[in-house]
Biopython code that builds the backbone (N, CA, C, O; Angstrom):
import numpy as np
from Bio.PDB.StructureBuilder import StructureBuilder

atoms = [
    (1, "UNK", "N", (97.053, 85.665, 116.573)),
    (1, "UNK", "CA", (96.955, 84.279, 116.148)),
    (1, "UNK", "C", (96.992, 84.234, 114.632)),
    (1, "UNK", "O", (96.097, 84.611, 113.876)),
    (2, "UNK", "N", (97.962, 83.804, 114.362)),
    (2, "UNK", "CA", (97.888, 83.396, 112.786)),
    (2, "UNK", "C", (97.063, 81.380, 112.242)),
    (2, "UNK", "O", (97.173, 80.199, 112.571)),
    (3, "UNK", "N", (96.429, 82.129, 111.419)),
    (3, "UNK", "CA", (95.773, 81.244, 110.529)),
    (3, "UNK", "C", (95.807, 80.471, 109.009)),
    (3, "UNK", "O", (95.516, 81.107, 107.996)),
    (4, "UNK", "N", (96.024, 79.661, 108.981)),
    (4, "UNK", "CA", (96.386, 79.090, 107.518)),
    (4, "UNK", "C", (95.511, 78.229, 106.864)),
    (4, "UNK", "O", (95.294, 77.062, 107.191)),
    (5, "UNK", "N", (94.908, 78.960, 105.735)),
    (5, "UNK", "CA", (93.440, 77.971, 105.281)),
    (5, "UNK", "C", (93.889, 77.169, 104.713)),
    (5, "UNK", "O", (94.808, 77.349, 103.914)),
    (6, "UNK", "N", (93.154, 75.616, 105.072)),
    (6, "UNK", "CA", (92.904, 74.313, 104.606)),
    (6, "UNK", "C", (91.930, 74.200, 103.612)),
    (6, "UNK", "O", (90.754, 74.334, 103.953)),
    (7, "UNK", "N", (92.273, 73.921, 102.152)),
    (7, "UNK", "CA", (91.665, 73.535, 101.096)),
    (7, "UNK", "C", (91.603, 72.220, 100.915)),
    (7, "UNK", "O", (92.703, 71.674, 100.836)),
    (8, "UNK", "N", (90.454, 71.383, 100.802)),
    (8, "UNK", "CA", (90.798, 69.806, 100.691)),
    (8, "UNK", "C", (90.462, 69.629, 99.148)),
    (8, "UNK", "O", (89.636, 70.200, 98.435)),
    (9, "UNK", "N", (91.403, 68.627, 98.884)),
    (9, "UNK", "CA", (91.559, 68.490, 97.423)),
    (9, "UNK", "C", (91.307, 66.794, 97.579)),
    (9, "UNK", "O", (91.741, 66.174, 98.550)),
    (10, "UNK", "N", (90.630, 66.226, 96.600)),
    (10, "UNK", "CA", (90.592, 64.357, 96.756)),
    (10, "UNK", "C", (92.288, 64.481, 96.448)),
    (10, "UNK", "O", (92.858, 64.067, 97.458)),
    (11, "UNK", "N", (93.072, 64.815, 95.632)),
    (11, "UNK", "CA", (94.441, 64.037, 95.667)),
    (11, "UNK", "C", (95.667, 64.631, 96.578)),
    (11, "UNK", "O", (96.864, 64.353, 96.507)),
    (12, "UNK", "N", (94.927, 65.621, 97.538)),
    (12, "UNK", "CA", (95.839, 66.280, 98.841)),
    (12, "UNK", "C", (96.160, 67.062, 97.923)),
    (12, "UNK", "O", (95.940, 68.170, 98.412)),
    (13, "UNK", "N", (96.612, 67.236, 96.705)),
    (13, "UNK", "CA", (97.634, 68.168, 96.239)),
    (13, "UNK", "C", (97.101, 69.756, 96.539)),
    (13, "UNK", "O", (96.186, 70.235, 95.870)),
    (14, "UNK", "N", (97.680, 70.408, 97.466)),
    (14, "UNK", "CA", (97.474, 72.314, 97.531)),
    (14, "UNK", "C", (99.028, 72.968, 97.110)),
    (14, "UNK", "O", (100.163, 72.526, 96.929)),
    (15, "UNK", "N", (98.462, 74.050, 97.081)),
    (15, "UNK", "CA", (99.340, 74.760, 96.546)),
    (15, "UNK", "C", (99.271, 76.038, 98.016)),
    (15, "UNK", "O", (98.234, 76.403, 98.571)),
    (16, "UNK", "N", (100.348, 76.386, 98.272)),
    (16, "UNK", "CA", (100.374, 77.022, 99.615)),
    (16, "UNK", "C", (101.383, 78.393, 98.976)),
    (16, "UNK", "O", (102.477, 78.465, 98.417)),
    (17, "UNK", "N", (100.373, 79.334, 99.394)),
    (17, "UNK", "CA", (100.536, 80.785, 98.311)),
    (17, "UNK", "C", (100.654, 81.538, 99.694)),
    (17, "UNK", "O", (99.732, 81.497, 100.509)),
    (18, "UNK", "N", (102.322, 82.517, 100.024)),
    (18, "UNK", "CA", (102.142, 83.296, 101.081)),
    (18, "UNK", "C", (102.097, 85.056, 101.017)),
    (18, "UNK", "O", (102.543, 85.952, 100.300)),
    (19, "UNK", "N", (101.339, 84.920, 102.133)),
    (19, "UNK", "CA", (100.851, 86.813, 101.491)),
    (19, "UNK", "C", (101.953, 87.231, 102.381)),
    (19, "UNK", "O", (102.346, 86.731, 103.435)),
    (20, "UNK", "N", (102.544, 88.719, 101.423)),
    (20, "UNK", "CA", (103.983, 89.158, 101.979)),
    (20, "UNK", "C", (102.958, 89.885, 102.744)),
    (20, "UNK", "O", (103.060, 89.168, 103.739)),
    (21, "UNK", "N", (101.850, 90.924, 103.151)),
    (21, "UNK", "CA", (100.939, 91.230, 103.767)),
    (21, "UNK", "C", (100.432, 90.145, 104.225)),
    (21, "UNK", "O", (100.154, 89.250, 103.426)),
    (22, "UNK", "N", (100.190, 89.971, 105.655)),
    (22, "UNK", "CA", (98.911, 89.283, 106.258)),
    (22, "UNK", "C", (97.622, 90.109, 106.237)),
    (22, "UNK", "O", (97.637, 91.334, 106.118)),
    (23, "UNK", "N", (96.342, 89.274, 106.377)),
    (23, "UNK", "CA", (95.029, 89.974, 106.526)),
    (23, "UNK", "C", (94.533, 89.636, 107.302)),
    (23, "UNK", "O", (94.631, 88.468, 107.676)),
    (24, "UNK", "N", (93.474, 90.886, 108.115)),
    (24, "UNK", "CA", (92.759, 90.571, 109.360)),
    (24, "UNK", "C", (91.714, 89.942, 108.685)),
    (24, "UNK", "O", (91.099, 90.527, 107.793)),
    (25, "UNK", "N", (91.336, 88.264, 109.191)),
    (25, "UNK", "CA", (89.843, 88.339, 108.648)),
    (25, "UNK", "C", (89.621, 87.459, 110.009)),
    (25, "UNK", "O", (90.365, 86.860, 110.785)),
    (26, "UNK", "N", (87.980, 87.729, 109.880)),
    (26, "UNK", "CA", (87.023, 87.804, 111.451)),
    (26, "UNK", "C", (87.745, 86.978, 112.366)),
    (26, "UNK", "O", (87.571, 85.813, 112.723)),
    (27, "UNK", "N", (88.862, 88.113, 112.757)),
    (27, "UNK", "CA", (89.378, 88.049, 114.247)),
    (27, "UNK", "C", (90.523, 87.209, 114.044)),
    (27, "UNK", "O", (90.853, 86.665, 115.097)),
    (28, "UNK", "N", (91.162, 86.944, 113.176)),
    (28, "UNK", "CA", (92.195, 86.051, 112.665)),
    (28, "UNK", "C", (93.161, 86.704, 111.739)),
    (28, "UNK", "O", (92.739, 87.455, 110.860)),
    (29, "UNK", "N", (94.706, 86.412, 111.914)),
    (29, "UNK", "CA", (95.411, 87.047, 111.158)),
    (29, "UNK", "C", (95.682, 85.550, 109.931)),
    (29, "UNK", "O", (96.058, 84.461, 110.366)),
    (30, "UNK", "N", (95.444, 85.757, 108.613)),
    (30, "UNK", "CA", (95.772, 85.273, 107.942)),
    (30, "UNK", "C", (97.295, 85.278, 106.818)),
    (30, "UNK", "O", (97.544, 86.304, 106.185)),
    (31, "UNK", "N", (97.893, 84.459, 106.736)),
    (31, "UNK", "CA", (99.319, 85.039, 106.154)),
    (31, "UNK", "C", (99.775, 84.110, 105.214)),
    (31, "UNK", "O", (100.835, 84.335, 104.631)),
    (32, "UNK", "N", (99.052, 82.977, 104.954)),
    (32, "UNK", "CA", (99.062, 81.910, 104.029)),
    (32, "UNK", "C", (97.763, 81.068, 103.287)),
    (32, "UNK", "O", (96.992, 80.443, 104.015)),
    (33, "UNK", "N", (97.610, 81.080, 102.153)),
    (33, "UNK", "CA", (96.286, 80.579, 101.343)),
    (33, "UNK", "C", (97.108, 79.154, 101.001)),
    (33, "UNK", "O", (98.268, 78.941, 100.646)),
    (34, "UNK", "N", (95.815, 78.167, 101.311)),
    (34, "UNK", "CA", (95.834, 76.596, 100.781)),
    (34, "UNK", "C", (95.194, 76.546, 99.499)),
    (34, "UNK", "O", (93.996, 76.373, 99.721)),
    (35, "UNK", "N", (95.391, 76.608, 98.356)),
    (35, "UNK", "CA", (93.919, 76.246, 97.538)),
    (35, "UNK", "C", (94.666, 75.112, 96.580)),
    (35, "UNK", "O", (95.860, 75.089, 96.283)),
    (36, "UNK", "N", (93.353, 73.930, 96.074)),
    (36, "UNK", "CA", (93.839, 72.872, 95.006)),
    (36, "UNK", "C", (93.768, 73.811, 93.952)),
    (36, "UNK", "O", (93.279, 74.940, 93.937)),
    (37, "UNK", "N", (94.511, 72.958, 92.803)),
    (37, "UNK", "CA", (94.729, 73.234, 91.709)),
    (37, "UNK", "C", (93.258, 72.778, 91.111)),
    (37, "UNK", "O", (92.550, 71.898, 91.601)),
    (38, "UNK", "N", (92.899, 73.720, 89.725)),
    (38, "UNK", "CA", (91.771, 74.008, 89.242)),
    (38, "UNK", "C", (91.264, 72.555, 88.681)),
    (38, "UNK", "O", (92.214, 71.775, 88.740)),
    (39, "UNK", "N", (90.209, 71.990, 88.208)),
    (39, "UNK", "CA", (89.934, 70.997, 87.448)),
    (39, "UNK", "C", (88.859, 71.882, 86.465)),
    (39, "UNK", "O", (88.341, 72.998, 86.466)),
    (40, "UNK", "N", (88.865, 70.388, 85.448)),
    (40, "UNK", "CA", (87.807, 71.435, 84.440)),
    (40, "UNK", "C", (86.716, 71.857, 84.312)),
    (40, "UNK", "O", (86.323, 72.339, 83.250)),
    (41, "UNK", "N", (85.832, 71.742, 85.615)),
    (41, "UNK", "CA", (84.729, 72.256, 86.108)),
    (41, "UNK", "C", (84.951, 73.598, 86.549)),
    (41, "UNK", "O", (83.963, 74.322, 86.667)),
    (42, "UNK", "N", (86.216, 74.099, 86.843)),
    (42, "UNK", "CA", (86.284, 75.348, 87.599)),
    (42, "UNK", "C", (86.890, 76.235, 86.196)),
    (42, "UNK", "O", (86.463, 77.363, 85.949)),
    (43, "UNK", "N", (87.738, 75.683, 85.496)),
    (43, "UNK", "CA", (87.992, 76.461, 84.384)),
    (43, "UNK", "C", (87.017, 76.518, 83.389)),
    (43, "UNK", "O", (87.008, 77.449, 82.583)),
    (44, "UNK", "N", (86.141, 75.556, 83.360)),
    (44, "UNK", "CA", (84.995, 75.957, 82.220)),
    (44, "UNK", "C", (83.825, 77.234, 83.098)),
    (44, "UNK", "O", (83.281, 77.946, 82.254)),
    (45, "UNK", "N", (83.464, 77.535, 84.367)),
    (45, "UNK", "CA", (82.896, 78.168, 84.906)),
    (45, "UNK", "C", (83.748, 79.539, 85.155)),
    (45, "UNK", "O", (83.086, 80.541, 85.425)),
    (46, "UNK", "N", (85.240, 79.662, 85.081)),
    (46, "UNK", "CA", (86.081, 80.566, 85.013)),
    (46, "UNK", "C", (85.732, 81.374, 83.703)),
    (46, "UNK", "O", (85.338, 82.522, 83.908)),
    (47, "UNK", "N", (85.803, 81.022, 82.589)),
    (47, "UNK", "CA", (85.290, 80.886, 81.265)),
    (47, "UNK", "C", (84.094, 81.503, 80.764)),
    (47, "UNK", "O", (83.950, 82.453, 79.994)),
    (48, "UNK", "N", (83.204, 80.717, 81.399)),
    (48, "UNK", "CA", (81.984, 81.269, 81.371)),
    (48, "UNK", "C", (81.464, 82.607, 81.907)),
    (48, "UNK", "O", (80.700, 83.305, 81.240)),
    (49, "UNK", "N", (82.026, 83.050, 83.492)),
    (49, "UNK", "CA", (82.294, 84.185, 83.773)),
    (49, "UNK", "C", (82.913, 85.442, 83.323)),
    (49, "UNK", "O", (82.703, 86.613, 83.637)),
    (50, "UNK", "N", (83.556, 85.006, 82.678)),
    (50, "UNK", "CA", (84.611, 86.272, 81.852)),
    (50, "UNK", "C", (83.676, 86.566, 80.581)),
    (50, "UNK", "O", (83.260, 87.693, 80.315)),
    (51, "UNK", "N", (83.369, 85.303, 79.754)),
    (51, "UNK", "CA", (82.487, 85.943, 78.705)),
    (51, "UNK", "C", (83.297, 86.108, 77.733)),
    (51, "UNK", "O", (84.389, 85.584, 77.955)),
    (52, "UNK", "N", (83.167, 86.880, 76.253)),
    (52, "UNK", "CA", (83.587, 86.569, 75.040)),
    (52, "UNK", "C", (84.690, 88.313, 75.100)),
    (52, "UNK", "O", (85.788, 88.385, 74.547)),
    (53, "UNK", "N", (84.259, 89.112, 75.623)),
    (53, "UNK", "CA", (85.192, 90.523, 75.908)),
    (53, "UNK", "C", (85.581, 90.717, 76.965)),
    (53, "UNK", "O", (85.869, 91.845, 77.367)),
    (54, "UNK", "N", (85.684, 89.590, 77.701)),
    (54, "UNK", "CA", (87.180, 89.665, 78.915)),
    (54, "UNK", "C", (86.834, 90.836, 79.994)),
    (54, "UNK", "O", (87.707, 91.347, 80.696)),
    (55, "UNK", "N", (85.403, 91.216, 80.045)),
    (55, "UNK", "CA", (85.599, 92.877, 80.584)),
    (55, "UNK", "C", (84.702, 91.865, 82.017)),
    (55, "UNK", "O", (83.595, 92.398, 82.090)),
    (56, "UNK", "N", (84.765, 90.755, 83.039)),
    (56, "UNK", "CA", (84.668, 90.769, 84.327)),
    (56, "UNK", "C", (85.735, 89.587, 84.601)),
    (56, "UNK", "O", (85.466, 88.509, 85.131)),
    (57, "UNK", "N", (87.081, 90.032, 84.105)),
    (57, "UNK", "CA", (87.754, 88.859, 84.322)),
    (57, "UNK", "C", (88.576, 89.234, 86.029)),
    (57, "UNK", "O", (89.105, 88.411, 86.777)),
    (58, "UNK", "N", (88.484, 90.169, 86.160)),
    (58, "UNK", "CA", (89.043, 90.146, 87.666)),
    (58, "UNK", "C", (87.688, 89.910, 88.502)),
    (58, "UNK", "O", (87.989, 89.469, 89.611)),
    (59, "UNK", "N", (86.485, 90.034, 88.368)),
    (59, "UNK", "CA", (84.753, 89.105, 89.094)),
    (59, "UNK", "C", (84.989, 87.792, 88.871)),
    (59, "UNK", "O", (85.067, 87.070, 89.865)),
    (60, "UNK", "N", (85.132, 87.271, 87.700)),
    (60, "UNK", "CA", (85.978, 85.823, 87.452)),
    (60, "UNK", "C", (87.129, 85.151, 88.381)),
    (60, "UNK", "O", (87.122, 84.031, 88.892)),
    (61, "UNK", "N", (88.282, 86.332, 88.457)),
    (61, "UNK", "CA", (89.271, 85.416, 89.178)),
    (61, "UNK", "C", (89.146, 85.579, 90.535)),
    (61, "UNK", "O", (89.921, 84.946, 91.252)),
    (62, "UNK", "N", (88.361, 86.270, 91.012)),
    (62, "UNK", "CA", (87.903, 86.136, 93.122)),
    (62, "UNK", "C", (87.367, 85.033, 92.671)),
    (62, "UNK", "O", (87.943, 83.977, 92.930)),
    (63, "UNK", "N", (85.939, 85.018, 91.762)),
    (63, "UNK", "CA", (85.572, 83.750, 92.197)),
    (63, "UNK", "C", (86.299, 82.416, 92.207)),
    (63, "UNK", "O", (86.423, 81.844, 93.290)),
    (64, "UNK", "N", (86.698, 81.974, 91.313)),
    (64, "UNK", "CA", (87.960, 80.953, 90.997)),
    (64, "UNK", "C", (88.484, 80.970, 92.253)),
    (64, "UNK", "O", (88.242, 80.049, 93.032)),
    (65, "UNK", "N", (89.527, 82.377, 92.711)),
    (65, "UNK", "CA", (90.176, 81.855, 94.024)),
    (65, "UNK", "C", (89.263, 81.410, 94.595)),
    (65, "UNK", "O", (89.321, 80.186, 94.476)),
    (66, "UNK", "N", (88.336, 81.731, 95.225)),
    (66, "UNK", "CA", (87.243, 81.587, 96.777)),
    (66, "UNK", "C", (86.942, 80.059, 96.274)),
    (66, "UNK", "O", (87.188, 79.225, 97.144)),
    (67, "UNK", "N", (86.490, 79.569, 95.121)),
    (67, "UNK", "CA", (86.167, 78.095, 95.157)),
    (67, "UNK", "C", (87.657, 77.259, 95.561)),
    (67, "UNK", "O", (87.766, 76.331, 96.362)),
    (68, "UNK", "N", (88.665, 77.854, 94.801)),
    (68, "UNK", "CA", (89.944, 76.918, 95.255)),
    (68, "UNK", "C", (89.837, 77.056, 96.414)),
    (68, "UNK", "O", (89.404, 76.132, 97.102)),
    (69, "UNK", "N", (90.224, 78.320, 96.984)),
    (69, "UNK", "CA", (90.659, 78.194, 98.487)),
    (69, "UNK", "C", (89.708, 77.742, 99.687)),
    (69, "UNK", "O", (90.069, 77.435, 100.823)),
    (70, "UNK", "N", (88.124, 77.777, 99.064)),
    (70, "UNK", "CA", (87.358, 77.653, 99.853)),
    (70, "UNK", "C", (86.911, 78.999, 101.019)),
    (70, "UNK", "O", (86.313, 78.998, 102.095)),
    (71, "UNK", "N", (87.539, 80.075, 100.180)),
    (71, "UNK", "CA", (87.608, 81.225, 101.396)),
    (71, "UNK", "C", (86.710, 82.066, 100.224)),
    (71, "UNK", "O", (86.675, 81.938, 99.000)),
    (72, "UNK", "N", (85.654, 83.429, 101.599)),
    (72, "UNK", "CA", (84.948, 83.836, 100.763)),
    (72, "UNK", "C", (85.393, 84.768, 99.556)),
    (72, "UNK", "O", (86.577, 84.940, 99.267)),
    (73, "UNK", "N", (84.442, 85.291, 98.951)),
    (73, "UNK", "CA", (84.914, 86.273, 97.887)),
    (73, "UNK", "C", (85.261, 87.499, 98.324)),
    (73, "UNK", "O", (86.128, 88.212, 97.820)),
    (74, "UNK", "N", (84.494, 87.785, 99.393)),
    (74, "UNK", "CA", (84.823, 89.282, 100.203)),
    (74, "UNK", "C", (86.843, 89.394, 100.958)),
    (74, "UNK", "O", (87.629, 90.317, 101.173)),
    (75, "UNK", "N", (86.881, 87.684, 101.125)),
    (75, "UNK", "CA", (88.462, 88.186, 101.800)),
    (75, "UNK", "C", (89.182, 88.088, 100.699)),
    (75, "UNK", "O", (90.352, 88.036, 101.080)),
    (76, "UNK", "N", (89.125, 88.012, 99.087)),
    (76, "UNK", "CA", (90.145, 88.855, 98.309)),
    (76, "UNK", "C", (89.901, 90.241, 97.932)),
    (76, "UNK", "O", (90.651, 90.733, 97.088)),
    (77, "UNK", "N", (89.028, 90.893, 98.397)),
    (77, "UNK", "CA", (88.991, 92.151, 98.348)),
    (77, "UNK", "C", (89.766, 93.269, 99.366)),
    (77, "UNK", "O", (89.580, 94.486, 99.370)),
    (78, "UNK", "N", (90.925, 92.294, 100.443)),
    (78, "UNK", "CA", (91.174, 92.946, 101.363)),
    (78, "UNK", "C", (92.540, 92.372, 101.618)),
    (78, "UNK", "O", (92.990, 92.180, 102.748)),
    (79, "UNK", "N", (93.194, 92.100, 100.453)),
    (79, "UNK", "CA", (94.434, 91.808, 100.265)),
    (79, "UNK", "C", (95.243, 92.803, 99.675)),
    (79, "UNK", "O", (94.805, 93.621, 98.866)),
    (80, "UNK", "N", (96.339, 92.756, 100.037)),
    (80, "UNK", "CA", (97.108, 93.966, 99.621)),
    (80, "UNK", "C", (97.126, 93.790, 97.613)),
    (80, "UNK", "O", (96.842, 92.811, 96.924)),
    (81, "UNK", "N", (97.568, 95.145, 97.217)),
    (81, "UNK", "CA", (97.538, 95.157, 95.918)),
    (81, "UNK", "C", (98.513, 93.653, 95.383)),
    (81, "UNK", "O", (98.332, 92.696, 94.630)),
    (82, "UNK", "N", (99.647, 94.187, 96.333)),
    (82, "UNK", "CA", (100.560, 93.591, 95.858)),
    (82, "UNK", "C", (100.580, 91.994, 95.538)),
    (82, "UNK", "O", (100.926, 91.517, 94.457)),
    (83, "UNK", "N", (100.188, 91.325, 96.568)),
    (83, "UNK", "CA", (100.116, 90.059, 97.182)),
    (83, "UNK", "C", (98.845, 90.027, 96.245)),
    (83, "UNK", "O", (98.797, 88.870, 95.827)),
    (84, "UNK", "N", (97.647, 90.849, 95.642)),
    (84, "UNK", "CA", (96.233, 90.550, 94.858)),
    (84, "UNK", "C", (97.245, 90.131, 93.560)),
    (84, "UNK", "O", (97.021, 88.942, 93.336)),
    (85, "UNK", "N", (98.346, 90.680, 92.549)),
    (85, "UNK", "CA", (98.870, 90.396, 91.630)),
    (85, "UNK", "C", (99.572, 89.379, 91.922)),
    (85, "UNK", "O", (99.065, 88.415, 91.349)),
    (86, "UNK", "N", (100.501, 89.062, 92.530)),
    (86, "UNK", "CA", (100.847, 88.037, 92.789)),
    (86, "UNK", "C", (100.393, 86.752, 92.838)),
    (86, "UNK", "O", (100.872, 85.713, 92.382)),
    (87, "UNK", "N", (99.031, 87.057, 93.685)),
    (87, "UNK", "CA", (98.116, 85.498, 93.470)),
    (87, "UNK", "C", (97.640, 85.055, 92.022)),
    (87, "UNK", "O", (97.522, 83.929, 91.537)),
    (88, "UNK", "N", (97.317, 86.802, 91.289)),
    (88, "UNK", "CA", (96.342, 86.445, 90.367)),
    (88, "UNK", "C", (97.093, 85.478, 88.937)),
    (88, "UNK", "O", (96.637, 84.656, 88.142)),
    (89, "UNK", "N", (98.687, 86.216, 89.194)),
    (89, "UNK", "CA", (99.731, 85.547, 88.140)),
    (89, "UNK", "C", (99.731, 84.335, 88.257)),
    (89, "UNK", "O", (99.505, 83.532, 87.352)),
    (90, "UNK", "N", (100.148, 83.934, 90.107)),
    (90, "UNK", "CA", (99.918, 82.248, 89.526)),
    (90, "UNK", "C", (98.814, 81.637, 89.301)),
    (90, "UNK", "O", (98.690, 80.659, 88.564)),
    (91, "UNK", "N", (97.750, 82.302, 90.064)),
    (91, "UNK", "CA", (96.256, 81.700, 89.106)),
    (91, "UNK", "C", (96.540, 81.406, 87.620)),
    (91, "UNK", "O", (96.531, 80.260, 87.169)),
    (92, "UNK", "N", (96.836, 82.696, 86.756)),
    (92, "UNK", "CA", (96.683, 82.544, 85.624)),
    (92, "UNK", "C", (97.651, 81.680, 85.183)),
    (92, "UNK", "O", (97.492, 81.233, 84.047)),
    (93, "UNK", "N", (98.550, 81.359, 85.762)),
    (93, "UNK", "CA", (99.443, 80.067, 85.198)),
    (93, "UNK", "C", (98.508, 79.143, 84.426)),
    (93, "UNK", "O", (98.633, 78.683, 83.291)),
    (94, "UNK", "N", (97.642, 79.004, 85.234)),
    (94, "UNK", "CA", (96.639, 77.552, 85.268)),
    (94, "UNK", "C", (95.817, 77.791, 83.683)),
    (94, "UNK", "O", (95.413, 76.884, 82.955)),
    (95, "UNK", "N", (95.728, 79.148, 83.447)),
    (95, "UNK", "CA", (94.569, 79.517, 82.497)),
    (95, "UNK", "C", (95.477, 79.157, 80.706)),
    (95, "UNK", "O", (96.660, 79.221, 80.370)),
    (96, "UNK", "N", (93.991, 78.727, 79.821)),
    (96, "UNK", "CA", (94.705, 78.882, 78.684)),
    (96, "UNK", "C", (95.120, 80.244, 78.278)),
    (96, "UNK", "O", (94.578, 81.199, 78.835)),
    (97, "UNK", "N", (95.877, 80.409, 77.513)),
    (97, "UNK", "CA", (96.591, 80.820, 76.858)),
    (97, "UNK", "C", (95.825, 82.303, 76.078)),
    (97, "UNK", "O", (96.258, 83.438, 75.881)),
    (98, "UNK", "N", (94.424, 81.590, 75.759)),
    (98, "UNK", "CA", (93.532, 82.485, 75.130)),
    (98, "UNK", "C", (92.730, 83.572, 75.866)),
    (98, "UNK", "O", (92.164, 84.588, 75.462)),
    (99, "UNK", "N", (92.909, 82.871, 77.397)),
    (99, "UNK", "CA", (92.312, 84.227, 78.313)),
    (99, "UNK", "C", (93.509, 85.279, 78.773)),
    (99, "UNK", "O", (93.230, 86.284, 79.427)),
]
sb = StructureBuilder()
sb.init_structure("model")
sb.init_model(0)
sb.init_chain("A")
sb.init_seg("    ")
for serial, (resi, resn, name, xyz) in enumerate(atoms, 1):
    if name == "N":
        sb.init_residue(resn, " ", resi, " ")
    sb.init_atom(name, np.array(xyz, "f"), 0.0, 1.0, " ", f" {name:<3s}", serial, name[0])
structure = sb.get_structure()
């Protein structure tokens, strides 16, 4: 059974990110992430996480995903490498410039 997480956003807008890997998570094959686009509550807490030397910015960007997607922090730890860079690039689309 494949599964496709629903992120609710107030303006519907998701962004639908597909893993060239699917993942088993509890008892479900997952093969597509829903998550809204960030607002500035999530990038100032993105921010705040990383800190002034950048040294927990991948602890930073699970969390970020898991609030977008609404999925926990433990199921980006069990994504393929590949499909983990992939997400994290277009995450960082979203990010200034300075992180």
């Amino acid at each position: 059974m494949t599964k496709t997480t629903k992120a609710s956003s107030p303006s519907g807008d998701k962004v639908i990110f597909t893993l060239k890997l699917p993942v088993a998570w509890e008892g479900e094959t997952i093969d597509t992430l829903a998550y809204r686009r960030p607002k500035g509550r999530d990038m100032r807490r993105f921010t705040n996480r990383v800190g002034r030397n950048n040294s927990k910015v991948g602890d930073a960007t699970v969390a970020l995903l898991a609030d977008l997607s609404e999925m926990p922090e433990a199921f980006f730890d069990e994504l393929d490498g590949g499909d983990w860079a992939r997400l994290s690039q277009e995450v960082n689309d979203f990010l200034p410039d300075a992180q």
